[in-house]
C-alpha positions in Angstrom: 0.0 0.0 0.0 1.2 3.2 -0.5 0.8 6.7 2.0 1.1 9.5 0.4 1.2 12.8 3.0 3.3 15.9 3.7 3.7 15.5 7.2 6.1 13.2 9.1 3.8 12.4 11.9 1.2 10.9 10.2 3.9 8.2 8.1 5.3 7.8 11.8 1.8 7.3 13.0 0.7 5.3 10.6 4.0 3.0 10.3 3.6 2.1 13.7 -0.7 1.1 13.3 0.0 -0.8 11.0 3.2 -2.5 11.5 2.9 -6.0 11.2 -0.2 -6.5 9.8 -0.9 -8.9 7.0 -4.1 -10.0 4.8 -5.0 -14.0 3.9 -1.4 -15.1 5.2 0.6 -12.3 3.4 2.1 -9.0 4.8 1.6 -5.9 4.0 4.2 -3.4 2.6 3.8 0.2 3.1 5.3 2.6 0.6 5.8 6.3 1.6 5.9 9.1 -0.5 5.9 13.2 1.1 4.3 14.7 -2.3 2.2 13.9 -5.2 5.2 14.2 -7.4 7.1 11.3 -5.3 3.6 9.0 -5.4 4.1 9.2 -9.4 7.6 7.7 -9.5 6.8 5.1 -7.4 3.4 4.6 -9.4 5.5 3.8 -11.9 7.9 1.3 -9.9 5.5 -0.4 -8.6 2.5 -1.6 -10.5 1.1 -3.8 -8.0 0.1 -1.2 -5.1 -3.7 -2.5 -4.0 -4.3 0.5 -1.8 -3.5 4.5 -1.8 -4.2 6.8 1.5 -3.6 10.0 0.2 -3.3 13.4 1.7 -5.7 16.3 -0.2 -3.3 19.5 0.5 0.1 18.9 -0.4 2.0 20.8 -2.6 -0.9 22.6 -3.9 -4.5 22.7 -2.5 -5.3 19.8 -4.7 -2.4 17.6 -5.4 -4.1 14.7 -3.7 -6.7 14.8 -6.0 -4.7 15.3 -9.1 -3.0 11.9 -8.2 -6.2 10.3 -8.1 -6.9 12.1 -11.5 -3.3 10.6 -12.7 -4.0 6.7 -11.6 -7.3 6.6 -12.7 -6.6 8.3 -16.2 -3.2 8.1 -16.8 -2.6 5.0 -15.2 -5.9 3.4 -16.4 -5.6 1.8 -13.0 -9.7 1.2 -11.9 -8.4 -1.8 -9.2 -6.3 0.6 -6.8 -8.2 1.1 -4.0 -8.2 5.1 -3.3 -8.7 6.6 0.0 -8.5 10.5 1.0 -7.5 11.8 3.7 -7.7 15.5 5.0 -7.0 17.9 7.4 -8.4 20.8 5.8 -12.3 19.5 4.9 -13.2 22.8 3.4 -11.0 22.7 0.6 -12.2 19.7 -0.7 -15.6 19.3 0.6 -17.0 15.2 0.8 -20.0 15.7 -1.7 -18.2 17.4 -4.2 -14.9 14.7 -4.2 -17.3 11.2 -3.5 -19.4 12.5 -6.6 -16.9 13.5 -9.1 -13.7 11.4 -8.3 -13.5 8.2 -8.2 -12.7 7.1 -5.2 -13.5 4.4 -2.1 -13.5 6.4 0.6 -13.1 9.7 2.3 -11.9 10.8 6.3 -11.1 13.3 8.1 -7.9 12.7 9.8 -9.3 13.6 13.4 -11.6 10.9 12.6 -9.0 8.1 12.1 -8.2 5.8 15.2 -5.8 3.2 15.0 -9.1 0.3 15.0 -10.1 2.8 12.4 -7.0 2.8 10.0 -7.2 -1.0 10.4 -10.7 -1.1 9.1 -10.0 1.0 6.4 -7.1 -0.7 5.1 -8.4 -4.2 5.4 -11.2 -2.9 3.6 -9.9 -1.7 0.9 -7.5 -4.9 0.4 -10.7 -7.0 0.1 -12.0 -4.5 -2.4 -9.2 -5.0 -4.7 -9.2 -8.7 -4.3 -12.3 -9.0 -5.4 -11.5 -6.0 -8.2 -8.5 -8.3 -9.3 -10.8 -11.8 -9.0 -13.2 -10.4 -11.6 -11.0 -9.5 -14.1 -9.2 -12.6 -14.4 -6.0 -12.0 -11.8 -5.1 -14.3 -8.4 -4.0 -13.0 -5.5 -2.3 -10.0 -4.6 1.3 -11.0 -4.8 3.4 -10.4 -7.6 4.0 -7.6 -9.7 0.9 -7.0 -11.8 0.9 -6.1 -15.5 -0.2 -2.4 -16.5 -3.7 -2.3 -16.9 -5.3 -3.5 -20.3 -6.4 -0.5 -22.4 -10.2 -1.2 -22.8 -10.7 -2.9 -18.9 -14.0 -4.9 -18.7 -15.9 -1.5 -16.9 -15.4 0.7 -19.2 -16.3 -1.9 -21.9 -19.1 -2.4 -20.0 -20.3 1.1 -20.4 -19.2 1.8 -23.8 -21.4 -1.0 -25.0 -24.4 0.2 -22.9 -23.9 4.3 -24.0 -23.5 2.3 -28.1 -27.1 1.2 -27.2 -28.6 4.9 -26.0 -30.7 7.0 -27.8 -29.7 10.3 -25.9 -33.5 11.6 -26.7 -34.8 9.4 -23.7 -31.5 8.8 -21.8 -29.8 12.4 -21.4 -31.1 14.4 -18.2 -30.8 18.3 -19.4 -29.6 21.1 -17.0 -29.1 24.4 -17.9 -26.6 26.3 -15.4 -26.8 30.6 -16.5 -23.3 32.5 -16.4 -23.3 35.9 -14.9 -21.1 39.2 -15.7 -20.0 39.9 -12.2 -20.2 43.9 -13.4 -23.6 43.7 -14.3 -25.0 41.1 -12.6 -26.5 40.4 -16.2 -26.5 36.5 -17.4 -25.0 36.4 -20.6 -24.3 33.0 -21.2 -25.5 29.4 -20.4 -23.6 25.8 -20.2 -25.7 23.0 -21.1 -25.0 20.1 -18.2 -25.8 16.5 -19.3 -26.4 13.3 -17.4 -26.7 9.7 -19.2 -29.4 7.7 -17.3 -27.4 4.3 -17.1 -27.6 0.8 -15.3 -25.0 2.6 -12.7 -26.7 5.2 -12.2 -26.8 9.2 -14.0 -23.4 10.1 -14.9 -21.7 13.0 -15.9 -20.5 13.8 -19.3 -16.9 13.7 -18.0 -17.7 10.1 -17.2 -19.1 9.4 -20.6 -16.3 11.1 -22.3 -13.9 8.4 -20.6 -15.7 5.4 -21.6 -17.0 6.2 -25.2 -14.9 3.9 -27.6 -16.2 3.6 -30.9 -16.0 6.4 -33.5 -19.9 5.7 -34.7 -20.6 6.0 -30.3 -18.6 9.5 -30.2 -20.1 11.2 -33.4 -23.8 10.2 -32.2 -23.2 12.1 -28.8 -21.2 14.9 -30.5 -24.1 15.6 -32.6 -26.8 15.4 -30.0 -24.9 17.7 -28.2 -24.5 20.0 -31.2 -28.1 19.9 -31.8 -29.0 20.5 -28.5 -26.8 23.7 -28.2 -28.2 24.9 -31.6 -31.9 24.4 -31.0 -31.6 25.9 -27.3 -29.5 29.2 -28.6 -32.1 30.0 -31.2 -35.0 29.4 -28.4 -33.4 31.6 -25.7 -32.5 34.3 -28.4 -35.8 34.1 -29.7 -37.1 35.0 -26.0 -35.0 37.3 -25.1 -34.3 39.5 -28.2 -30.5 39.2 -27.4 -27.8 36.2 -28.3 -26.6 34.1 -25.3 -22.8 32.3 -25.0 -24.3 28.6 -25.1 -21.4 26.0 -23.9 -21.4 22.4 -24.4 -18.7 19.5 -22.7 -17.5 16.8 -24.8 -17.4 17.9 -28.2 -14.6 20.0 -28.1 -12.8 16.7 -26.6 -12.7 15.5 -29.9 -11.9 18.4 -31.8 -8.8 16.9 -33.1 -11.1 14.1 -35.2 -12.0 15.3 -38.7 -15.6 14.3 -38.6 -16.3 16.6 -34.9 -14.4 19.6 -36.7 -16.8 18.9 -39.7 -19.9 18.8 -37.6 -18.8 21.7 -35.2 -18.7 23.7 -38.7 -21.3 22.7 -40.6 -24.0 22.9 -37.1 -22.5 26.5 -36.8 -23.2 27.4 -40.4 -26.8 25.6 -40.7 -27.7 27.2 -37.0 -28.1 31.0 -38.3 -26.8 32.2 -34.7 -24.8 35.1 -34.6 -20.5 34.4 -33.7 -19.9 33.9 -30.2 -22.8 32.0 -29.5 -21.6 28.4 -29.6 -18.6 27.6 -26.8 -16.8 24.4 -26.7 -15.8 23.3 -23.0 -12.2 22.0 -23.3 -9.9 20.1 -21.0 -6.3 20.8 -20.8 -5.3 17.4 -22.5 -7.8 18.3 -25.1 -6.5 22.1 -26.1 -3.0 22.2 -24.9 -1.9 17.7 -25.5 0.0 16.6 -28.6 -3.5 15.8 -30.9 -2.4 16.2 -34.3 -4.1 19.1 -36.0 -5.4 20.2 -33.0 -3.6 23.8 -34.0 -5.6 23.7 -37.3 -9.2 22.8 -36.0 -9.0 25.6 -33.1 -8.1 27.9 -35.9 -11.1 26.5 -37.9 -13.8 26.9 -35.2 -12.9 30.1 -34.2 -12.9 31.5 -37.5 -16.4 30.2 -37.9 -17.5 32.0 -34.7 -17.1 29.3 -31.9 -15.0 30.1 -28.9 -13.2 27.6 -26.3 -13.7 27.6 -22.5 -10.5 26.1 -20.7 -12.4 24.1 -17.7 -11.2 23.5 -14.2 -8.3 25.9 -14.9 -5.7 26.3 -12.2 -6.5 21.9 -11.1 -4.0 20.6 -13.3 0.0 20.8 -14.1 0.0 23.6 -16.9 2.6 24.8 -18.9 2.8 28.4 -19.8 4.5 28.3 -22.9 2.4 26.2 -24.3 -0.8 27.6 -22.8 0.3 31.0 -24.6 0.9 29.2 -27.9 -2.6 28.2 -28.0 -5.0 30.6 -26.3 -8.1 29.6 -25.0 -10.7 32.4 -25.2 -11.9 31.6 -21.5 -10.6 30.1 -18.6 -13.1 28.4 -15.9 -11.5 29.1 -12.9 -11.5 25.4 -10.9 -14.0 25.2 -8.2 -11.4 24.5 -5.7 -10.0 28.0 -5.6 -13.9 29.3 -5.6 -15.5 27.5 -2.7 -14.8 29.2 0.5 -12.5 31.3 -1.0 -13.0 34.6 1.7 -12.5 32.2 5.0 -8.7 31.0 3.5 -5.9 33.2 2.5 -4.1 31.1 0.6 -7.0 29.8 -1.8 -7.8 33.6 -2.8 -4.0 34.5 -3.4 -4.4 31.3 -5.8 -7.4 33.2 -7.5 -6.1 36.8 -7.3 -3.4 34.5 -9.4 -5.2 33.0 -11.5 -7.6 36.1 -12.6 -4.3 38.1 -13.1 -3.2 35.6 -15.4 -6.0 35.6 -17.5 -5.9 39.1 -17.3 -2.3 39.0 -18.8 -3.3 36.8 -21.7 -6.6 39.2 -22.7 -8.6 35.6 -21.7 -11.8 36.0 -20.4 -12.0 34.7 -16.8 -14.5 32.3 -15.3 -15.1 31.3 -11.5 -17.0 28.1 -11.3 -19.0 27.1 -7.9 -20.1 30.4 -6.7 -22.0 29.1 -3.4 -22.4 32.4 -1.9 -23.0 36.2 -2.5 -19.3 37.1 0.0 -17.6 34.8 -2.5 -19.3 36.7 -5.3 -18.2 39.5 -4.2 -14.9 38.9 -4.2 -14.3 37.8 -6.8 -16.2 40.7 -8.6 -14.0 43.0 -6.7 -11.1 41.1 -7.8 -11.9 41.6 -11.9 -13.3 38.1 -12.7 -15.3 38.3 -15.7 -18.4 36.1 -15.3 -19.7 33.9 -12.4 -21.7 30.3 -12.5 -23.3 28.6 -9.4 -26.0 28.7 -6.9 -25.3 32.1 -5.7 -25.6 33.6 -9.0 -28.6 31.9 -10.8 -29.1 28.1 -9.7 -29.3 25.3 -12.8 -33.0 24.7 -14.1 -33.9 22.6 -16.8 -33.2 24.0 -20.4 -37.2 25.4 -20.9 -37.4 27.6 -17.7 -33.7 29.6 -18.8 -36.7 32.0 -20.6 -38.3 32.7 -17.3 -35.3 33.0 -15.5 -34.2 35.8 -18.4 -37.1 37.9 -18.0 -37.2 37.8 -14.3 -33.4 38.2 -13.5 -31.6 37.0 -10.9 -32.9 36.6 -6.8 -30.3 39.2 -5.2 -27.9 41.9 -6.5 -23.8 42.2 -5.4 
């Protein structure tokens, strides 16, 4: 198993509540690692690790769960057993991480007794047992092999999301963008969830297990269609074009066939430039995708822009985030939530607004729970605003209503 913290104690702690312990007859080794950075070079070492504890605040805010982003994705690794660990809940709050990480379990580190740590680790050793037993392996010893590319769950869901008709399996939410000067929402992300046998999921989630090319361009076009019919309807209400972003398509902007349907749904649509925005990930916009350079150029000449999501969560490179300019940047909701009651997390976002700022990008803070936090970062320059302090998310036929009769409270 492998600890992964930035404070001595809690290795010394933990080294001595667990030493000795074994599982089914064989003992357990315990890898230690001070940073994220150190848990990714023995990541790659060691390929047979059943079981992470990881620290949330290491050396950044998230690094904890960047590492969980790295095994799951990267790593391709869906048998590790993941477990977070915090001392600082309000960073990383437990609804947020549980529902949009995957992950097997999530403490506070007051709440951890030495029965406790025993519990949790055992646990999570039977978990991945049973995670290796289904997918062919025996035992835990050994070193395993790197994880197949197209593992039996994602297969799983590929095959089910093949079999979709996103008509009757897509749950619609529309969440408004504000302009923190005006208070005025000029924009709106469409937010979809696939109804599946394991339950809604995101479109993160679906992006991840979509396989097929014939799979991918059915869901790019829905989406497509869906940001096109809901643009003309809200400009038709209001009298005024409204900034509609989608996730997932501009995943696959690289392929020929989404650059061809991005452009020829922009042409066909009739809405004015600026309307359509494609929601981009930094591995998307900034990765090695050939002709990625040439399809950005392409959309933005045909009036779509490109929102840079959960900016400031990730490892990014400057240079290369200069060579290819994102017209947005959605500030990660990690540097929004509770931003006024922590110091450090709103010198990150002073940071990360100046930045924009710098590049002439338009700046985005995602999460805005309350109207202190919209405030700041209003006084602080941020552009636009999105969360439940703001304008809540309704379904896509009430964004009219909420239009006409504005938002509940004024900053």
């Amino acid at each position: 198993m492998l600890l992964v913290d930035d404070e001595p104690a809690v290795h010394e702690m933990s080294r001595l509540i667990l030493a000795g312990l074994s599982f089914e007859g064989r003992e357990v080794e315990l890898l230690s690692a001070d940073s994220a950075a150190q848990a990714r070079d023995l990541l790659a070492r060691h390929a047979d690790i059943a079981l992470a504890l990881l620290d949330v605040v290491m050396e950044t805010d998230d690094a904890g769960i960047a590492l969980v982003q790295h095994i799951r994705v990267q790593r391709r690794d869906i048998d590790m057993q993941i477990v977070l660990r915090t001392g600082q809940p309000g960073v990383a709050p437990e609804g947020d991480i549980m529902s949009r990480y995957e992950i097997n379990g999530y403490f506070l580190k007051t709440e951890i007794t030495a029965q406790r740590l025993h519990s949790i680790v055992i646990s999570a050793l039977r978990g991945y047992r049973n995670a290796r037993s289904l997918r062919g392996h025996s035992g835990l010893a050994g070193r395993a092999a790197a994880p197949p590319p197209h593992e039996p769950a994602r297969l799983a869901l590929a095959a089910e999301l093949a079999g979709l008709d996103e008509r009757d399996a897509v749950l619609m939410q529309a969440q408004p963008e504000v302009a923190l000067a005006s208070n005025q929402a000029i924009g709106i992300e469409l937010v979809p969830h696939w109804k599946t046998s394991l339950g809604l999921l995101p479109a993160a989630r679906v992006g991840a297990a979509w396989s097929d090319g014939a799979t991918r361009m059915r869901i790019v076009e829905f989406m497509l269609g869906q940001a096109c019919f809901w643009g003309r309807a809200w400009q038709g209400g209001q009298g005024r074009p409204l900034t509609v972003s989608i996730p997932l398509v501009g995943e696959a902007l690289g392929d020929c066939a989404t650059l061809d349907a991005v452009l020829r749904s922009t042409r066909a649509s009739g809405l004015p430039p600026g309307t359509l925005d494609l929601l981009v990930s930094e591995a998307a916009l900034l990765g090695e995708t050939v002709g990625i350079r040439e399809a950005v150029a392409a959309v933005r000449a045909a009036g779509v822009s490109l929102t840079l999501v959960d900016f400031g969560a990730q490892t990014i490179s400057l240079q290369r985030l200069n060579h290819l300019v994102p017209d947005r940047l959605k500030i990660h909701r990690l540097f929004v939530r509770g931003v006024v009651h922590a110091p450090e997390r709103m010198a990150l976002a002073r940071s990360l607004i100046a930045l924009s700022q710098t590049l002439s990008i338009i700046s985005v803070a995602d999460g805005v729970s309350t109207d202190a936090e919209a405030q700041f970062f209003k006084w602080e320059g941020c552009d636009i605003g999105q969360g439940d302090a703001l304008a809540p998310a309704c379904a896509p036929a009430d964004v009219v209503d909420f239009l006409r009769h504005g938002r509940r409270a004024s900053h």
